[in-house]
N, C-alpha and C positions, 0 to 999 in steps of 0.2 A: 471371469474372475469375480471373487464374492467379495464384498468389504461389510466388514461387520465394521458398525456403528454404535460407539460405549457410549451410554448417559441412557436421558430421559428425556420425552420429546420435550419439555420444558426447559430442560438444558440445553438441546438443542436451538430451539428459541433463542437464549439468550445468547449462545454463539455465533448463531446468524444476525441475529441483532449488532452484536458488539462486530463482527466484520465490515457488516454497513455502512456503522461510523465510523468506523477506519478508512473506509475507502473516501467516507463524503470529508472527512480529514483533508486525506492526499489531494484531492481534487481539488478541495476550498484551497493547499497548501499553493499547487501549481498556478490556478487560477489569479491569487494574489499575486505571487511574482509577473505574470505575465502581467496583470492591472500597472506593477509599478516598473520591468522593464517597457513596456510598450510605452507608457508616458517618457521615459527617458530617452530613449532612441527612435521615439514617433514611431512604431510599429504597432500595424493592425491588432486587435487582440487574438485573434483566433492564429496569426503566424505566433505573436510571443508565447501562446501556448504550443505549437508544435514544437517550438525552439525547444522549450522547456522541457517537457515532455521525457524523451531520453536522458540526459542528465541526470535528471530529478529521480526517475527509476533505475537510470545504473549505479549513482550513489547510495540507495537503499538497499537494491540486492546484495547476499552476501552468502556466501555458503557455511557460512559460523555466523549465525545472529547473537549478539553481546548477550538477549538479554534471553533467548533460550538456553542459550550456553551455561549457562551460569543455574540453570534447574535441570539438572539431568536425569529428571520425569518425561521430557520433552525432546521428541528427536526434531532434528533440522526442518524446515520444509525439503517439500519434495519439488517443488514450483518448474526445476530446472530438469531438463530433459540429458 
């Protein structure tokens, strides 16, 4: 299967970029919760991030994301099998 790739590798660049800080986003997001459940319930940090972990991505996935939806230039991810 071929995947043709639209833009310019400059734009690309900036897609891969802007991905990166979305994930270091989520990560800083989980990370703090675990900093402030672990203090509250005396748990290690690296368990309040596993805790965390699932929650924190089933409440984000969605199969209609609000704010693609709403540009319908833009189909769904395909993320889900």
């Amino acid at each position: 299967m071929t995947m043709k790739i639209a833009g310019t590798v400059e734009e690309l660049e900036v897609m891969i970029e802007a991905a990166a800080q979305a994930r270091r986003a989520f990560v800083e997001f989980i990370n703090t919760m675990a900093h402030k459940c672990g203090a509250m319930f005396n748990l290690p940090h690296l368990l309040a991030n596993a805790l965390l972990i699932n929650p924190v991505i089933g409440y984000n996935a969605t199969d209609m994301p609000i704010k693609q939806a709403s540009f319908p230039h833009y189909t769904c991810p395909t993320a889900r099998l």
